[in-house]
C-alpha positions in Angstrom: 13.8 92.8 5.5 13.8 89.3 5.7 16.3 86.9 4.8 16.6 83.6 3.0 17.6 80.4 5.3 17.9 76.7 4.0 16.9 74.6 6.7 17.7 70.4 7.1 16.5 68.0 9.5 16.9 64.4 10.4 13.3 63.3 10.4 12.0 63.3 6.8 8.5 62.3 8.1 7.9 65.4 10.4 6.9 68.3 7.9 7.6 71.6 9.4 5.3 74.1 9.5 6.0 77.9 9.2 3.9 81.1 9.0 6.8 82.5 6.6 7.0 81.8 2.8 9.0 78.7 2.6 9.0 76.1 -0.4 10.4 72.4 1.1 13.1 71.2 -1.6 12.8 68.0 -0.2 11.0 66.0 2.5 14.0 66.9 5.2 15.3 70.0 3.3 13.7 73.6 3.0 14.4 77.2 1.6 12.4 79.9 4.3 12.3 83.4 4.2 11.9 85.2 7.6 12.3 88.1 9.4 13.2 86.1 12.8 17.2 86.0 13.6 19.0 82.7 13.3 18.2 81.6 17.0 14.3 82.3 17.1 14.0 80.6 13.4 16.1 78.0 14.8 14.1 77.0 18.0 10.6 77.2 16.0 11.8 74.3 13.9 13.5 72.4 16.6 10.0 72.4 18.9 8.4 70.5 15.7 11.2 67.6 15.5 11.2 64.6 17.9 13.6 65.0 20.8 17.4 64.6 19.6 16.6 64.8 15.9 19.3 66.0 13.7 19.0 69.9 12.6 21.0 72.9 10.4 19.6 76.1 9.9 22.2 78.4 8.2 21.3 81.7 6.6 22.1 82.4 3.1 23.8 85.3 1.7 22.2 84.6 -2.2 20.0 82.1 -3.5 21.7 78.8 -4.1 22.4 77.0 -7.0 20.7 73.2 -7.0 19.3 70.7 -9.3 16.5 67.1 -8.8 14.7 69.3 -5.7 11.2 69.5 -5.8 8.7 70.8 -8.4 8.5 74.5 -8.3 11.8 74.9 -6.0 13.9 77.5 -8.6 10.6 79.3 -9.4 10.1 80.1 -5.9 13.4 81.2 -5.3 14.0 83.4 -8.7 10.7 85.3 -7.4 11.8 86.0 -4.4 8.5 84.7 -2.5 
């Protein structure tokens, strides 16, 4: 069962790139949901940043409330993509 995960990073002008449904609330800021544990989602993100760049991925126990994100953001998370 996969699980929902907001990731941030410190370089808005690296977009990462994931095989799992994810929809980027902002340019540094993005909802994924995988089936990889904490660690393994962790390190695939980290291998796309530039050495020493800034980076939280924390999963999430329920979607989370937010507002100004991009277009599309709350429709993706309501259906659960």
């Amino acid at each position: 069962m996969s699980e929902l995960f907001l990731i941030w990073h410190g370089d808005p002008k690296t977009a990462v790139e994931l095989a799992e449904p994810m929809h980027a609330l902002r340019d540094d800021l993005i909802l994924v949901r995988s089936d990889r544990t904490l660690s393994r989602l962790y390190h695939a993100v980290k291998h796309q940043l530039p050495r020493d760049t800034a980076l939280c991925v924390a999963p999430l126990a329920s979607a989370p409330k937010f507002k100004g994100m991009t277009a599309g953001a709350l429709t993706w998370v309501r259906r659960g993509a």
